[in-house]
Backbone as CSV, one residue per row, in Angstrom:
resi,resn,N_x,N_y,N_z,CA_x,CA_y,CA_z,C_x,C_y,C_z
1,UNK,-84.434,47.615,-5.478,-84.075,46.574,-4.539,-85.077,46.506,-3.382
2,UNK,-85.616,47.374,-3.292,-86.403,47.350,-1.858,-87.576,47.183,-2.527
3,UNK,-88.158,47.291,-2.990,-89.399,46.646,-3.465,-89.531,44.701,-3.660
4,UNK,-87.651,44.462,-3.852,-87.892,43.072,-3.863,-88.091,42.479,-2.519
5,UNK,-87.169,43.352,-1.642,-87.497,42.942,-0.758,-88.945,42.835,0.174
6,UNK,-89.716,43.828,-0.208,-91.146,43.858,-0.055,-92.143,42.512,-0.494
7,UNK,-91.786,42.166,-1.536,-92.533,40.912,-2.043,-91.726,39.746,-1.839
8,UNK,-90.314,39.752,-1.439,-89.531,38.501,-0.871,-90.512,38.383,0.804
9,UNK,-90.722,39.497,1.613,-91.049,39.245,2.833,-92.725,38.845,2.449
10,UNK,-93.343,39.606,1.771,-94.857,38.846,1.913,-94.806,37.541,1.321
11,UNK,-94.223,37.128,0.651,-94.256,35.939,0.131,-93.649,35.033,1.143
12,UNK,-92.575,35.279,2.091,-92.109,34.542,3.440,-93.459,34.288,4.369
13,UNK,-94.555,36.032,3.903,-95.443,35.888,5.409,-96.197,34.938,4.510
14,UNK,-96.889,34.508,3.656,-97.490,33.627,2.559,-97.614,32.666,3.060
15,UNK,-96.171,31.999,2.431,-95.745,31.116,3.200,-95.648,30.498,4.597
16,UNK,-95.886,31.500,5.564,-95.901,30.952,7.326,-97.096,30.787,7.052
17,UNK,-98.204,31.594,6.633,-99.410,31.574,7.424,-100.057,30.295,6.300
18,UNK,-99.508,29.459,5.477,-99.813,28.492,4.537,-98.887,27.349,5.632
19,UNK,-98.281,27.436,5.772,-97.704,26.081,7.063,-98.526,26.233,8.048
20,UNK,-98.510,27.253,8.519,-99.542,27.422,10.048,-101.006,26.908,9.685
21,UNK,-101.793,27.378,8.438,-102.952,26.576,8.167,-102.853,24.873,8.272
22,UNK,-101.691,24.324,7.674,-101.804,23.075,7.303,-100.867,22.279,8.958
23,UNK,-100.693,23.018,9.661,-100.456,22.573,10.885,-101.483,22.151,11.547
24,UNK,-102.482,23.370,11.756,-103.770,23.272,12.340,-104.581,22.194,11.634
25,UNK,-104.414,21.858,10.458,-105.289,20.951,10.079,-104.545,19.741,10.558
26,UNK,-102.961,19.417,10.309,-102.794,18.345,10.739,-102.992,17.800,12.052
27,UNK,-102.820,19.108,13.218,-103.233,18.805,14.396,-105.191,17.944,14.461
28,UNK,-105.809,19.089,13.816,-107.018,18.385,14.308,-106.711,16.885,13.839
29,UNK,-106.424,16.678,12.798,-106.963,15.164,12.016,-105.586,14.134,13.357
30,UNK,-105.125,14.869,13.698,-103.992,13.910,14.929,-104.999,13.821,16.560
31,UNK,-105.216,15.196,16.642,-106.502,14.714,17.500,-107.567,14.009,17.229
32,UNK,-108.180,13.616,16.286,-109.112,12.858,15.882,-108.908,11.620,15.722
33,UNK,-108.259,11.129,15.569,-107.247,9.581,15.472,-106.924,9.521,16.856
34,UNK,-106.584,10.203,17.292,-106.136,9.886,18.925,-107.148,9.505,19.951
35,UNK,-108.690,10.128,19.602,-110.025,9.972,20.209,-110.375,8.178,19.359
36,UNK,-110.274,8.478,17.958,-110.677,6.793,17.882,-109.867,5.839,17.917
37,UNK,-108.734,5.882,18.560,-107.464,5.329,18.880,-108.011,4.768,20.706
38,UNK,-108.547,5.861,21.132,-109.016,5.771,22.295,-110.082,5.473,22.994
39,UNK,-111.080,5.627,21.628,-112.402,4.751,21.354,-112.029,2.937,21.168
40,UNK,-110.946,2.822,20.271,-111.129,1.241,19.970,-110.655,0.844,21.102
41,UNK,-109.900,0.900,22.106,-109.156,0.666,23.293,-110.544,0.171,24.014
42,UNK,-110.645,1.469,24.482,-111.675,0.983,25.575,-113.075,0.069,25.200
43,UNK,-113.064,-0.356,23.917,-114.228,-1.266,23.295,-112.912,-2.773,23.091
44,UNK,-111.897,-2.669,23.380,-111.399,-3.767,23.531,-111.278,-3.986,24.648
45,UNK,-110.947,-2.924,26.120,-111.310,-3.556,27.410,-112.668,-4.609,27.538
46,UNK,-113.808,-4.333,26.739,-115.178,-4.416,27.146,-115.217,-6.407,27.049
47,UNK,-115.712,-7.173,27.427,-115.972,-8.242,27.557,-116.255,-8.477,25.824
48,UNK,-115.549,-9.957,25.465,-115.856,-10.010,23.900,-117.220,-10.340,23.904
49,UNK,-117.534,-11.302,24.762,-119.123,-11.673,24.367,-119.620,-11.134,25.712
50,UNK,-121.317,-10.974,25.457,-122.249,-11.112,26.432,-122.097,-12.666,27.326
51,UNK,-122.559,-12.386,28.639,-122.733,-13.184,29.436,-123.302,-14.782,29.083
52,UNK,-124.271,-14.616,28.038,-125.200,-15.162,27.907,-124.445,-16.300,26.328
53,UNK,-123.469,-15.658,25.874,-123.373,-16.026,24.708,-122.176,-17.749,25.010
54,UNK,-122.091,-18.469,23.976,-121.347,-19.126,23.566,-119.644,-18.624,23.047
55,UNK,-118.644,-19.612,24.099,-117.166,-19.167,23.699,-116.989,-19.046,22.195
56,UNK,-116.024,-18.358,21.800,-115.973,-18.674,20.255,-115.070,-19.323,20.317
57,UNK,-114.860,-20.122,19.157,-113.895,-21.331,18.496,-112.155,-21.708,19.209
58,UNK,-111.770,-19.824,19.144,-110.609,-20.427,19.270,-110.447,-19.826,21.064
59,UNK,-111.698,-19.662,21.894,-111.666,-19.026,23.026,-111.637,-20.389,23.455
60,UNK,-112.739,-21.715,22.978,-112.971,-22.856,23.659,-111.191,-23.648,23.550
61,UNK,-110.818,-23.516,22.269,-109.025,-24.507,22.370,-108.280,-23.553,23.492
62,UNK,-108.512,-22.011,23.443,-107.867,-21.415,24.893,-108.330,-22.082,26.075
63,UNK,-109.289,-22.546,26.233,-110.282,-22.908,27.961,-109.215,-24.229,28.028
64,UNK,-109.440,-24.919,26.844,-108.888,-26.481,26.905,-107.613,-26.508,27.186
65,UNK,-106.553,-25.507,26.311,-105.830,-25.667,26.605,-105.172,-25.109,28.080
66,UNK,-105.769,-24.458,28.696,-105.876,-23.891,30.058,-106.026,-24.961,31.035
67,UNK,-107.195,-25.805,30.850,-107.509,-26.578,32.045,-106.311,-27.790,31.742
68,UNK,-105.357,-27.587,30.518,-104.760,-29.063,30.976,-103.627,-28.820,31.149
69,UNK,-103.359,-27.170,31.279,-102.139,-26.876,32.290,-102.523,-27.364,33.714
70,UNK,-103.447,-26.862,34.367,-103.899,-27.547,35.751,-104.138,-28.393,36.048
């Protein structure tokens, strides 16, 4: 009996330190999504076009429809 219990407990420790690996991995890959989660953000603060450029299509029916609220 005590021998089962010997290979019931390493196979428990097996087991933790096989969740605890796949924790750590899920953490990184959750931190990593969270950085390009936080990357696309702040590239959507950024102005859509350059200064210099032409409205796009449906920015110009936004302008229009803007100025004929006012």
């Amino acid at each position: 009996m005590e021998d089962y219990d010997v290979r019931s407990a390493a196979s428990i420790l097996a087991s933790v330190k096989e969740q605890e690996a796949r924790f750590e991995q899920l953490t990184r890959a959750l931190e990593e999504e969270r950085r390009n989660v936080n990357l696309q953000l702040e590239r959507a603060n950024l102005p859509p076009n350059p200064p210099t450029s032409q409205p796009l299509p449906w920015q110009q029916v936004v302008m229009q429809f803007l100025v004929m609220l006012i």
